[in-house]
Phi, psi and omega in degrees: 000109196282174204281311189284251195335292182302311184313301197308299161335287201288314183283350167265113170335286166289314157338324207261344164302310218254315157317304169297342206256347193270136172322314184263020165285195229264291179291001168264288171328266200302353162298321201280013211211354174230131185295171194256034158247001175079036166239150165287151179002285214281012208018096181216112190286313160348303198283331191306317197295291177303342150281334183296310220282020173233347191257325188313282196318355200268322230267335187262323148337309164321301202292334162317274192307344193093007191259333184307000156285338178257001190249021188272352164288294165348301160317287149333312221259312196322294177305326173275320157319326198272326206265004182291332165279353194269326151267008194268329208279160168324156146327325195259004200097330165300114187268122173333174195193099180268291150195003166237004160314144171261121158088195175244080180289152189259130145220112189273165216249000000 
């Protein structure tokens, strides 16, 4: 999405109504797709990892334009996505492999 298109997105009202409000945004999608332990759906730490890190540019782009406040459960949530491995992990560090992780990922706090 190119400078034009997000200015366009932020400065319209109703677009921009209607982009947070859609069944596949961020606040329709995740009741349906996050567990109330903050894993996804399919427990793949990977993806908990691969949605924060795809959600960033929407939630600091908000925060430019002024919109971040309306994105603040989202965020929260975003954020407990990032820390679901940090309470997930081992003594030693070593995080569980529920189910398509690979190898033994560490997550340190």
């Amino acid at each position: 999405m190119c400078v034009a298109q997000v200015a366009l997105l932020f400065d319209d009202e109703a677009m921009w109504r209607e982009a947070i409000a859609a069944p596949t945004a961020c606040g329709g999608r995740w009741p349906r797709g996050i567990t109330s332990d903050y894993l996804w759906w399919e427990q793949s730490l990977g993806y908990n990892n691969y949605v924060v890190w795809r959600c960033f540019p929407l939630f600091s782009t908000a925060g430019v334009y002024g919109h971040a406040a309306e994105l603040d459960q989202e965020m929260g949530v975003a954020e407990n996505l990032m820390l679901s491995l940090v309470y997930l992990r081992f003594p030693n560090g070593l995080v569980p492999n529920p189910a398509d992780s690979s190898g033994c990922p560490r997550a340190e706090p």
